[in-house]
PAFIKOL-518845 format. One record per atom (N, C-alpha, C, CB): residue number from 1; residue in one letter; chain; atom name; z, x, y. Coordinates in steps of 0.1 Angstrom, whole numbers, plus 5000, padded with zeros to 4 digits. Glycine has a CB too. Layout:
<pts>
n NUM res A chain A atom CA up Z east X north Y
...
</pts>
This chain:
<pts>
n 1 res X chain A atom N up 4174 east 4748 north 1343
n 1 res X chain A atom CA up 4182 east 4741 north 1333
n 1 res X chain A atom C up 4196 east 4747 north 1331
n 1 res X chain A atom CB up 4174 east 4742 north 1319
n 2 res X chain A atom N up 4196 east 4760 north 1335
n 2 res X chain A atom CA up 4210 east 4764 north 1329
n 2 res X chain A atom C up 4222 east 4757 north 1339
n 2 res X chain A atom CB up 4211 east 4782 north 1329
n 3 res X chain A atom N up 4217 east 4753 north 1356
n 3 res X chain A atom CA up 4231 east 4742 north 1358
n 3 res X chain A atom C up 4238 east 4734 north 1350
n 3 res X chain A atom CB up 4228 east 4732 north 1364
n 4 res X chain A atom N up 4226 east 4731 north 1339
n 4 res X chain A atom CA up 4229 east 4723 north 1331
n 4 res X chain A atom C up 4237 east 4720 north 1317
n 4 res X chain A atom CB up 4220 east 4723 north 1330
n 5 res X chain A atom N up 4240 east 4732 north 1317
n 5 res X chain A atom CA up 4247 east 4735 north 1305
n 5 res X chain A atom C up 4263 east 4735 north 1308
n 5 res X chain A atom CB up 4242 east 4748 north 1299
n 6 res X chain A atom N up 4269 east 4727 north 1296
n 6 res X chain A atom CA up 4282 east 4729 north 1296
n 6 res X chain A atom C up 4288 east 4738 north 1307
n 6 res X chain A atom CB up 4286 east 4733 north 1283
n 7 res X chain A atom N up 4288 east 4751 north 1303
n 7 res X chain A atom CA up 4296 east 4763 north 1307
n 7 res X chain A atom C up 4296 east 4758 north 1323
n 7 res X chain A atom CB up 4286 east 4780 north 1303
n 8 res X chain A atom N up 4283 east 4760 north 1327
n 8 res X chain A atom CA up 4281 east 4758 north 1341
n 8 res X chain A atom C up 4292 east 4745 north 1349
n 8 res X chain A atom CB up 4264 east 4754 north 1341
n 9 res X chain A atom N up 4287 east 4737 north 1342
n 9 res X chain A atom CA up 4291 east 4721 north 1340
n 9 res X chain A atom C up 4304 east 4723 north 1345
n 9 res X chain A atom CB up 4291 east 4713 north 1323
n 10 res X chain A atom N up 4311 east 4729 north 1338
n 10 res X chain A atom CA up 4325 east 4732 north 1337
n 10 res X chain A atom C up 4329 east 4739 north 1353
n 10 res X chain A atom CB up 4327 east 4744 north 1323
n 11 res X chain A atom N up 4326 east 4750 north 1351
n 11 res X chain A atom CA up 4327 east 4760 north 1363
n 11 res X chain A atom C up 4325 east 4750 north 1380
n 11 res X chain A atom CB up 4312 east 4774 north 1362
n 12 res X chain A atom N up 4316 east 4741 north 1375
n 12 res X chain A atom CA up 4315 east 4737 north 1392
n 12 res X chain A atom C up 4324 east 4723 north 1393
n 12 res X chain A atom CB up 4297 east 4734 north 1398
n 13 res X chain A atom N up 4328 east 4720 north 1378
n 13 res X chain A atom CA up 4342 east 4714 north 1382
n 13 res X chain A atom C up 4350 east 4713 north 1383
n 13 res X chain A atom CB up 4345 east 4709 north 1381
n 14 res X chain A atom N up 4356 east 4728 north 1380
n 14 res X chain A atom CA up 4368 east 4738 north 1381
n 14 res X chain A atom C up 4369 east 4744 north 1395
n 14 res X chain A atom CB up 4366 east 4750 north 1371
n 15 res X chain A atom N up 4356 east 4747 north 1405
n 15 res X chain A atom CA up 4355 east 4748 north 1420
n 15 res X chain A atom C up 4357 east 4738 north 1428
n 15 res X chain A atom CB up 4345 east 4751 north 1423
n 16 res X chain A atom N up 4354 east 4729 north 1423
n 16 res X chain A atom CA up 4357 east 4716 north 1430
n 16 res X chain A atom C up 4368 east 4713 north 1433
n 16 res X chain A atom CB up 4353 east 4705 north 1424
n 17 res X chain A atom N up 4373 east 4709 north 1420
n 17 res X chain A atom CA up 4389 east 4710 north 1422
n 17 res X chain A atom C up 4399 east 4720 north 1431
n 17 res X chain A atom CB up 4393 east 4714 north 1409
n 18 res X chain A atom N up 4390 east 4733 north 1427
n 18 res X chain A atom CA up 4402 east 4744 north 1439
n 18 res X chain A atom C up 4397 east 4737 north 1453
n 18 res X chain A atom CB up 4397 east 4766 north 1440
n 19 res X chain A atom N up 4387 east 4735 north 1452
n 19 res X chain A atom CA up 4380 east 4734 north 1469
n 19 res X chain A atom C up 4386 east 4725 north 1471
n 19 res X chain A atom CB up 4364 east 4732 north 1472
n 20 res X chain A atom N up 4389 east 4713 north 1468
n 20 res X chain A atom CA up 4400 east 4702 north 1468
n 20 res X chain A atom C up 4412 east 4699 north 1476
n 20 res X chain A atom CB up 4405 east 4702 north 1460
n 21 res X chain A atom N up 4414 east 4709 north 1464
n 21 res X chain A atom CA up 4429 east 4709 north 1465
n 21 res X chain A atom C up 4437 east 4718 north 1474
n 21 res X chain A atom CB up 4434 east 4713 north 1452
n 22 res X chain A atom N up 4424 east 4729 north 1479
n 22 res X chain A atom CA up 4429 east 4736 north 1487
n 22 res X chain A atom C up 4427 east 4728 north 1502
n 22 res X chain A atom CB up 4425 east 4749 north 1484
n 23 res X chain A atom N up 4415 east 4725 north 1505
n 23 res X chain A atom CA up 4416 east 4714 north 1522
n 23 res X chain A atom C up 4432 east 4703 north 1522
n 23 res X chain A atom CB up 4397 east 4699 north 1523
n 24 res X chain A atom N up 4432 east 4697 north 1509
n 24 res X chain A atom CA up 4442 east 4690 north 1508
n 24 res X chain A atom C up 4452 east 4693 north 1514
n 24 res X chain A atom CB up 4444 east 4687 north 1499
n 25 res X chain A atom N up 4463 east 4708 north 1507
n 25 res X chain A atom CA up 4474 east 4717 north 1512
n 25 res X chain A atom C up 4469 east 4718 north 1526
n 25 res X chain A atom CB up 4475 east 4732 north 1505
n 26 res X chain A atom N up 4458 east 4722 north 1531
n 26 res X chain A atom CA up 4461 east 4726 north 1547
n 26 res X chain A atom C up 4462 east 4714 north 1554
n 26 res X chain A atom CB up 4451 east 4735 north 1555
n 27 res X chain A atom N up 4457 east 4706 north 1551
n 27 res X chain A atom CA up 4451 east 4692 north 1556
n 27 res X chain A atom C up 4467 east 4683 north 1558
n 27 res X chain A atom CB up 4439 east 4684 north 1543
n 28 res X chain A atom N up 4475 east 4686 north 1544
n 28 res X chain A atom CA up 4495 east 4679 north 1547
n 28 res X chain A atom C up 4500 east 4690 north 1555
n 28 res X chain A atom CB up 4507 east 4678 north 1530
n 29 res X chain A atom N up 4494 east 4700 north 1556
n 29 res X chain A atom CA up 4507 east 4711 north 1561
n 29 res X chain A atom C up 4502 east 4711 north 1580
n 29 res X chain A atom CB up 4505 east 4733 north 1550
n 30 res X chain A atom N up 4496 east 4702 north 1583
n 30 res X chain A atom CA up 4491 east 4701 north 1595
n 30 res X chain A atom C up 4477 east 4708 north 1602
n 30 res X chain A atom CB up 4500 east 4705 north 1600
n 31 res X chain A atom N up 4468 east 4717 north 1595
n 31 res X chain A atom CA up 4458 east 4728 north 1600
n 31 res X chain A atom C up 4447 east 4713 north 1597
n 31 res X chain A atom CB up 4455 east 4749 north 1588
n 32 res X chain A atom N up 4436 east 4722 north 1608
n 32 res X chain A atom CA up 4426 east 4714 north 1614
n 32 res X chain A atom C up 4413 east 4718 north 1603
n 32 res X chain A atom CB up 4424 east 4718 north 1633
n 33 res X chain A atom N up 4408 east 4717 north 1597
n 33 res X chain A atom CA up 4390 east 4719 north 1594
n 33 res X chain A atom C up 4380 east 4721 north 1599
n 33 res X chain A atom CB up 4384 east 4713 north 1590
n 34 res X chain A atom N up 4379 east 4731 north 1609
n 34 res X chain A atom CA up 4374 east 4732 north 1624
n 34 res X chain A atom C up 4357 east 4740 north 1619
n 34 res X chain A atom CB up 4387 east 4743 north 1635
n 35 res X chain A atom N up 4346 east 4732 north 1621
n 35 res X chain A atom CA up 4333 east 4733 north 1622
n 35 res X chain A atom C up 4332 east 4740 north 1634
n 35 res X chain A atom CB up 4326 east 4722 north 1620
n 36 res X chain A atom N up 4328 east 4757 north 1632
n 36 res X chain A atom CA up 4324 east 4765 north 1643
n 36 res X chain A atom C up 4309 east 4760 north 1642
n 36 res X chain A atom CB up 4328 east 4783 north 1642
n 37 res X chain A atom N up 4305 east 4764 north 1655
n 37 res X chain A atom CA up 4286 east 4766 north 1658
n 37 res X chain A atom C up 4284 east 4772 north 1648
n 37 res X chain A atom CB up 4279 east 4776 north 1672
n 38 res X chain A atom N up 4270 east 4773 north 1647
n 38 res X chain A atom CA up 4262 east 4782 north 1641
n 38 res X chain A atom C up 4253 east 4790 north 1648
n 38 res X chain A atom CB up 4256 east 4777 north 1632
n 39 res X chain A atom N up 4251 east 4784 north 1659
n 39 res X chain A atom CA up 4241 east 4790 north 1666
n 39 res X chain A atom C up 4247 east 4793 north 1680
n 39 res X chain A atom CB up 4229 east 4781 north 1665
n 40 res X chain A atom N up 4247 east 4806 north 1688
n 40 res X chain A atom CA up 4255 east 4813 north 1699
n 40 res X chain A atom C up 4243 east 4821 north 1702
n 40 res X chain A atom CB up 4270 east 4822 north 1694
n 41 res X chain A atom N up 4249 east 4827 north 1714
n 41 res X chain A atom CA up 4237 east 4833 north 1726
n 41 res X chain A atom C up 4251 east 4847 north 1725
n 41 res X chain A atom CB up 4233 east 4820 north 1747
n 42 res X chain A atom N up 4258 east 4848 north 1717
n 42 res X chain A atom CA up 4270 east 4858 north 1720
n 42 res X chain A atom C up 4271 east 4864 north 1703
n 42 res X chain A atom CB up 4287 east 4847 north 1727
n 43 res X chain A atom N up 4270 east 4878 north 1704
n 43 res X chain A atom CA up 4271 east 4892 north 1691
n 43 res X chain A atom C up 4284 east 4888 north 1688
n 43 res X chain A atom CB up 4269 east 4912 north 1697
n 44 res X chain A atom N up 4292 east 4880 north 1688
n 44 res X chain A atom CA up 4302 east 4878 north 1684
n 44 res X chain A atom C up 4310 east 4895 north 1671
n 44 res X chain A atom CB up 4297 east 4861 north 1678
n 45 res X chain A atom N up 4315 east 4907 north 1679
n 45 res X chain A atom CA up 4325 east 4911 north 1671
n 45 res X chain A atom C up 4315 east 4922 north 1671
n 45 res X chain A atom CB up 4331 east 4901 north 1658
n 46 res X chain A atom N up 4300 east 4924 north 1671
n 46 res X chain A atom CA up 4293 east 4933 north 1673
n 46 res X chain A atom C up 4289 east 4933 north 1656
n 46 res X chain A atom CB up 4299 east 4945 north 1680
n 47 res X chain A atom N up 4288 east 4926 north 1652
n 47 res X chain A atom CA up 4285 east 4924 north 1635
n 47 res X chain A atom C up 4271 east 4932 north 1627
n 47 res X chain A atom CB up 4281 east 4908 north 1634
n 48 res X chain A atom N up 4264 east 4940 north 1643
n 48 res X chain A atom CA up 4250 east 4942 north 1634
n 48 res X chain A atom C up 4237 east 4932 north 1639
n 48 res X chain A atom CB up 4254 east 4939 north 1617
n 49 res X chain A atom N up 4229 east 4934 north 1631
n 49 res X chain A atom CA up 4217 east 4922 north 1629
n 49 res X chain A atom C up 4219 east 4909 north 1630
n 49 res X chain A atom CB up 4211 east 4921 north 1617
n 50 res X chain A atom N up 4213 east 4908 north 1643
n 50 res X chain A atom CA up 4210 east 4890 north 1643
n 50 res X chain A atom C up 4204 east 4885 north 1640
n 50 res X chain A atom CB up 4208 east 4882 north 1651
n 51 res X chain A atom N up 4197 east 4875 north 1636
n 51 res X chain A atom CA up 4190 east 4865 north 1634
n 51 res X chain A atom C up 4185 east 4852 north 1644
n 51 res X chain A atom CB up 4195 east 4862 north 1625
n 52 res X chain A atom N up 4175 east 4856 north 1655
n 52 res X chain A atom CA up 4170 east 4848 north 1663
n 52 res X chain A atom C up 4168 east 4835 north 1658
n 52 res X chain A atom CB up 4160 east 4854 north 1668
n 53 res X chain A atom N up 4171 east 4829 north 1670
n 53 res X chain A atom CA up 4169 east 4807 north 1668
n 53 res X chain A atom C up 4161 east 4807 north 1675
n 53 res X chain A atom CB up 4183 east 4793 north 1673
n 54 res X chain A atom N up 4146 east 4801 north 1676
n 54 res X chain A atom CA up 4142 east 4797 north 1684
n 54 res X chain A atom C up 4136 east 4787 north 1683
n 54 res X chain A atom CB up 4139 east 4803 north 1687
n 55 res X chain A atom N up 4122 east 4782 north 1699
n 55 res X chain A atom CA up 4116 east 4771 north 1696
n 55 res X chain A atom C up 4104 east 4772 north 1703
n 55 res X chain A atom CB up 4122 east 4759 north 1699
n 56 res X chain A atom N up 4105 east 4786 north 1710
n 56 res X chain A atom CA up 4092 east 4787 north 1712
n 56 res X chain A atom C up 4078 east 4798 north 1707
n 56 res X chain A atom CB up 4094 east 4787 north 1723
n 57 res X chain A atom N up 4085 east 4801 north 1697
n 57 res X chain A atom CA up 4075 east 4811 north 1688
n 57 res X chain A atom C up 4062 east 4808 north 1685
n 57 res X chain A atom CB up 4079 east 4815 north 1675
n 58 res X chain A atom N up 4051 east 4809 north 1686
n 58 res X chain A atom CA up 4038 east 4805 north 1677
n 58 res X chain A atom C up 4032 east 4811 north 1677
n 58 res X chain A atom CB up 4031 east 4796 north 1679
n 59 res X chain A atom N up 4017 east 4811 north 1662
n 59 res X chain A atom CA up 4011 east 4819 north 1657
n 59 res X chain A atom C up 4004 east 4823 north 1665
n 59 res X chain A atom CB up 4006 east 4816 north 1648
n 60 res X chain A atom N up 4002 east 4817 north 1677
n 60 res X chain A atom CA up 3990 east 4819 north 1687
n 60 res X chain A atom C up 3998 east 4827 north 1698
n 60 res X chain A atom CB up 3982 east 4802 north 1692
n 61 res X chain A atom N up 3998 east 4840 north 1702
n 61 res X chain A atom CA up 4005 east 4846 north 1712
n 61 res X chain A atom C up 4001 east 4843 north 1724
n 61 res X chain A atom CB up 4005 east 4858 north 1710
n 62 res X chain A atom N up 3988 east 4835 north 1726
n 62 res X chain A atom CA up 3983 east 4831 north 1737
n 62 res X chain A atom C up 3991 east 4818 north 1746
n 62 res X chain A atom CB up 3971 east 4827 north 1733
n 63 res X chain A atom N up 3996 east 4808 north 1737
n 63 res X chain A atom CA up 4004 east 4799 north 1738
n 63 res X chain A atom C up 4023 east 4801 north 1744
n 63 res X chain A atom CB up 4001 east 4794 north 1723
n 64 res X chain A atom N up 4026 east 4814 north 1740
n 64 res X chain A atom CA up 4036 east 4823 north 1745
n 64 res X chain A atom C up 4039 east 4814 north 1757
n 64 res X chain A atom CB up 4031 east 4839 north 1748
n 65 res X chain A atom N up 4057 east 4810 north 1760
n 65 res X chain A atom CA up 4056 east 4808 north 1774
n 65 res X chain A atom C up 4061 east 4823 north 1782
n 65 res X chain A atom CB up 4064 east 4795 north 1777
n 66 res X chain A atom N up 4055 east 4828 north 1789
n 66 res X chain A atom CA up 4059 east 4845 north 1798
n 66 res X chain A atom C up 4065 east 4842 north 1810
n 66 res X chain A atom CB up 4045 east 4856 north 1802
n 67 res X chain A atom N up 4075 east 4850 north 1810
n 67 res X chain A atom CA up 4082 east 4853 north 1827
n 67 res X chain A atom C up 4068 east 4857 north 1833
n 67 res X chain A atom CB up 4098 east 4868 north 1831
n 68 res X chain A atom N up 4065 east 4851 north 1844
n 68 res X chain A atom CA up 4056 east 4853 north 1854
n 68 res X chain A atom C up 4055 east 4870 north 1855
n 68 res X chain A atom CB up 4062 east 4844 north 1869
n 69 res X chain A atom N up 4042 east 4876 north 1854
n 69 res X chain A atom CA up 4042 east 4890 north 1862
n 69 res X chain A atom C up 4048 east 4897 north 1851
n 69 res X chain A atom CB up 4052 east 4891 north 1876
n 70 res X chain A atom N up 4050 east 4892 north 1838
n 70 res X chain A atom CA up 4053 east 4902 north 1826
n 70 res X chain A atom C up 4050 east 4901 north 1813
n 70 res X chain A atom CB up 4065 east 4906 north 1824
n 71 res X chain A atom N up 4052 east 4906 north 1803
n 71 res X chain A atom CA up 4052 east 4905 north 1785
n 71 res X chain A atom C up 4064 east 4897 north 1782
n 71 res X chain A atom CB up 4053 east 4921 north 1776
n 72 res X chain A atom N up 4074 east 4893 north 1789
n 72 res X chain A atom CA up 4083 east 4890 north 1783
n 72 res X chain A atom C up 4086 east 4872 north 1783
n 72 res X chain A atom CB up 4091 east 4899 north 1789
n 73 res X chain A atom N up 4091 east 4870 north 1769
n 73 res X chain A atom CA up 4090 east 4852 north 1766
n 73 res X chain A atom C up 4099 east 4850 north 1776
n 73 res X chain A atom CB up 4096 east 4844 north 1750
n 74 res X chain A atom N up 4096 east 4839 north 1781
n 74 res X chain A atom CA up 4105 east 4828 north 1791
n 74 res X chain A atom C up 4115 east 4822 north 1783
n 74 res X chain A atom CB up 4096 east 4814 north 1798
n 75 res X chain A atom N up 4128 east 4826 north 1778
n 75 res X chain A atom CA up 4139 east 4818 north 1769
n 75 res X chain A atom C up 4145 east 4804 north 1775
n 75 res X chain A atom CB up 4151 east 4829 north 1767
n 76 res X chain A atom N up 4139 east 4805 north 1792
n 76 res X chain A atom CA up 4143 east 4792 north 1799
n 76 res X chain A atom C up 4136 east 4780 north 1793
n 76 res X chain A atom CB up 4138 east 4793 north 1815
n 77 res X chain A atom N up 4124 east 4780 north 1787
n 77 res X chain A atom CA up 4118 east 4771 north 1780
n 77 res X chain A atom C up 4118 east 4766 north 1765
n 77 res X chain A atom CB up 4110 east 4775 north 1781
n 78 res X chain A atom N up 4128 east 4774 north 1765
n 78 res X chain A atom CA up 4134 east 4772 north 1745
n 78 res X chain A atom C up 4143 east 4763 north 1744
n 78 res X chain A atom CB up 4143 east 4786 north 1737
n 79 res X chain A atom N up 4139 east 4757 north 1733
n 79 res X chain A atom CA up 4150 east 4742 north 1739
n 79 res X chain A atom C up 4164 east 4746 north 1743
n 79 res X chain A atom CB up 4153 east 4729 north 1723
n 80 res X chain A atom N up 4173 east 4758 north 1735
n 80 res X chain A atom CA up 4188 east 4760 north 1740
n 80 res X chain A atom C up 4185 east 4764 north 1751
n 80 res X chain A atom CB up 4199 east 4768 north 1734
n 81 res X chain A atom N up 4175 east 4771 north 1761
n 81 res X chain A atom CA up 4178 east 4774 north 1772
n 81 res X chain A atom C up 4179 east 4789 north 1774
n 81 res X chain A atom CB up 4187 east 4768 north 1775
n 82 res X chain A atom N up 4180 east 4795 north 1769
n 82 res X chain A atom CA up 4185 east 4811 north 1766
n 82 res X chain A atom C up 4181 east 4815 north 1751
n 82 res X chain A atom CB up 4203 east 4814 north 1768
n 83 res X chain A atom N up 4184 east 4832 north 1751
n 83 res X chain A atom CA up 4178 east 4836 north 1741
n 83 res X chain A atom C up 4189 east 4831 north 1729
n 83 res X chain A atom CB up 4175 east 4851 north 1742
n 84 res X chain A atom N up 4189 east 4824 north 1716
n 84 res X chain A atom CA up 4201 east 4824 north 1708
n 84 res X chain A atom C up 4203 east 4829 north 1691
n 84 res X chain A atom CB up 4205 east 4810 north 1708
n 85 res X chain A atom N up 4209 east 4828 north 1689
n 85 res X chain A atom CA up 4211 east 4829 north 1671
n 85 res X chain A atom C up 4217 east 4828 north 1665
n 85 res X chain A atom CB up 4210 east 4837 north 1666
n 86 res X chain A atom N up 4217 east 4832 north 1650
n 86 res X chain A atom CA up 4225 east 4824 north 1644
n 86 res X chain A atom C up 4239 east 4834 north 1647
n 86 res X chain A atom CB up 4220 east 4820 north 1629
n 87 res X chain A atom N up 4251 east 4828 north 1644
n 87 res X chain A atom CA up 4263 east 4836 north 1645
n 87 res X chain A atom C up 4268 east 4837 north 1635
n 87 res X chain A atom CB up 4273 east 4833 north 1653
n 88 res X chain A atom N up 4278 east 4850 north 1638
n 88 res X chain A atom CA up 4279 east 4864 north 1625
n 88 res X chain A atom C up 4297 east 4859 north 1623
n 88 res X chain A atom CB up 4276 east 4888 north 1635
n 89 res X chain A atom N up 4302 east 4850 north 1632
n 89 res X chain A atom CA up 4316 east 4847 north 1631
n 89 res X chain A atom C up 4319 east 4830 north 1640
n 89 res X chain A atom CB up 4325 east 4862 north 1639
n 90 res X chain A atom N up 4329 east 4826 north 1632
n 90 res X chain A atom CA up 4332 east 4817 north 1642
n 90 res X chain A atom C up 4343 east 4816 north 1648
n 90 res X chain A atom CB up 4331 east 4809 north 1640
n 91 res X chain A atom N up 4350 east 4829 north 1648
n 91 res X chain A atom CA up 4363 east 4834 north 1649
n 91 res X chain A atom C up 4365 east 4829 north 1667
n 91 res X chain A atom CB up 4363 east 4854 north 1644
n 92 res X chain A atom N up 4355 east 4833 north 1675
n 92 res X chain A atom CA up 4357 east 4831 north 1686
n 92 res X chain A atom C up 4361 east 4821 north 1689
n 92 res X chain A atom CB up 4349 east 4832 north 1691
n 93 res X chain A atom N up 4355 east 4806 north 1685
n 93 res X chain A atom CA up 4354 east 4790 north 1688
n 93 res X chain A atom C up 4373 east 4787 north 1682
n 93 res X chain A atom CB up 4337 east 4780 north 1674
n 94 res X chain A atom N up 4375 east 4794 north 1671
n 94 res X chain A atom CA up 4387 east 4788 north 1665
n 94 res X chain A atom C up 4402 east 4794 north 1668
n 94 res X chain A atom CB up 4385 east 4788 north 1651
n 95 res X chain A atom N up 4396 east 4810 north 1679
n 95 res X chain A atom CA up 4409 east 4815 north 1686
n 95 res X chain A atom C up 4411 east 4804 north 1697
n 95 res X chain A atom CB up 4408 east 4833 north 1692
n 96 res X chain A atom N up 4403 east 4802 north 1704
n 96 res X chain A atom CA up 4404 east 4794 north 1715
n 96 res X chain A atom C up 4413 east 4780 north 1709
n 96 res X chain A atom CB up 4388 east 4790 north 1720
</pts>
């Protein structure tokens, strides 16, 4: 309930507005609004802790797809193809 209240009420229409107004300014002054990935196979900046994306995990370890001749998951079979996750920056995508 407490979204709900005035105070709140207020505040997220007072964000709005900045949020606004501020894409607007960059948006006349020429700059782009550039949607990086989210999801990269690259530590981007060395940030620490990743957070794995995957598609082939299941409860059943039997089901596992394995590189032939080891313990280790086949990332060839994951829908991106390689091991990936989520990314810590999107600094990379928007120096380019």
């Amino acid at each position: 309930m407490r979204p709900r209240t005035e105070l709140f009420g207020c505040i997220a229409r007072v964000r709005n507005a900045l949020a606004q107004a501020t894409h607007e300014f960059f948006h006349r002054n020429g700059f782009l609004y550039v949607h990086t990935p989210i999801i990269t196979s690259s530590d981007c900046e060395g940030a620490g802790e990743m957070f794995q994306v995957t598609t082939v995990l299941d409860e059943d370890p039997k089901k596992l797809p394995l590189v032939q001749g080891s313990n280790l998951i086949n990332f060839k079979e994951d829908f991106f193809g390689k091991k990936t996750f989520l990314t810590v920056s999107g600094q990379l995508d928007v120096e380019n």
